[in-house]
C-alpha positions in Angstrom: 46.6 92.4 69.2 44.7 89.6 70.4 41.2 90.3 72.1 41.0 89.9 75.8 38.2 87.4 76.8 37.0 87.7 80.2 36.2 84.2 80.8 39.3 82.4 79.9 42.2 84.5 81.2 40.1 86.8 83.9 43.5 88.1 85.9 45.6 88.6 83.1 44.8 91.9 81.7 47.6 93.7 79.6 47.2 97.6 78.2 47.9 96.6 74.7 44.4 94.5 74.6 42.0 97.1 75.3 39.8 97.9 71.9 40.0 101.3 71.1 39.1 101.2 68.1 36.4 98.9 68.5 32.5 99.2 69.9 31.9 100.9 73.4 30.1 97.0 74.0 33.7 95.5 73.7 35.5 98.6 76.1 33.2 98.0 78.9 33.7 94.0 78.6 37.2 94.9 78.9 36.8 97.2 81.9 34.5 94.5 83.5 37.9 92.7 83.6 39.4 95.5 86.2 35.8 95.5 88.8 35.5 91.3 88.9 39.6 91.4 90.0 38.2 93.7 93.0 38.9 92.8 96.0 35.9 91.2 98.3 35.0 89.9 101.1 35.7 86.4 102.0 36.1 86.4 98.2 32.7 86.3 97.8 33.0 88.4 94.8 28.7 89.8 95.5 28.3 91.9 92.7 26.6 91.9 89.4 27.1 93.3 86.4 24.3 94.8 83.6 25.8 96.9 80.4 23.2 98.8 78.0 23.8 101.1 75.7 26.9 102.6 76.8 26.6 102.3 80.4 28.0 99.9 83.2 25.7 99.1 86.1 26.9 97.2 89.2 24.7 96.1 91.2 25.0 93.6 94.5 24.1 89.9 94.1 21.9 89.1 97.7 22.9 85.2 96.8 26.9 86.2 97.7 26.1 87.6 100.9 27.6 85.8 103.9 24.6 86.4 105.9 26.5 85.1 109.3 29.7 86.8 108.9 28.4 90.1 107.5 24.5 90.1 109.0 24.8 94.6 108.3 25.8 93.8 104.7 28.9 96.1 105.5 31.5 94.2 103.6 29.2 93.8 100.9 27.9 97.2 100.1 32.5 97.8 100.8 33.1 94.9 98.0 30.8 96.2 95.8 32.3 99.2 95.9 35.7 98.1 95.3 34.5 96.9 92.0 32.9 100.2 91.4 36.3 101.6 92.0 38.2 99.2 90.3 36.2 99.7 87.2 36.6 103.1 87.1 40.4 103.1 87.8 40.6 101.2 84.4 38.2 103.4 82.7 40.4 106.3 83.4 43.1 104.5 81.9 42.3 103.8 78.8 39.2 105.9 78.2 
């Protein structure tokens, strides 16, 4: 089973790669994988991620807004939580 690596192949996330045997560290890298293939506005992609322990924080990036197309930060509080979901989707998969 090869490892999946986050940076290198970011859309191509198969079942047999997720680490089950392996630290909680290396799950949530692996769900990361599922939230940064959310879909965004613009494809801004605004969101951030922080892992401690074994929790996932998302939080939203202010750089990523599109202050003139989204001036209410409604798509970007909806993107955000499309990663949220998207994250947890995958977490219910495999966890």
């Amino acid at each position: 089973m090869s490892v999946y690596d986050l940076q290198e192949s970011p859309s191509k996330i198969e079942e047999d790669q997720f680490p089950r045997e392996d630290s909680v560290y290396r799950q949530i890298r692996f769900l990361l994988g599922y939230a940064a293939l959310a879909p965004s506005s613009h494809n801004s992609q605004p969101w951030r991620f922080s892992a401690h322990d074994k929790h996932l924080n998302i939080f939203f990036d202010d750089d990523r807004w599109l202050r003139v197309a989204d001036a209410d930060k409604r798509e970007l509080f909806t993107s955000v939580g499309c990663a949220r979901k998207s994250r947890k989707s995958g977490r219910m998969r495999f966890v």
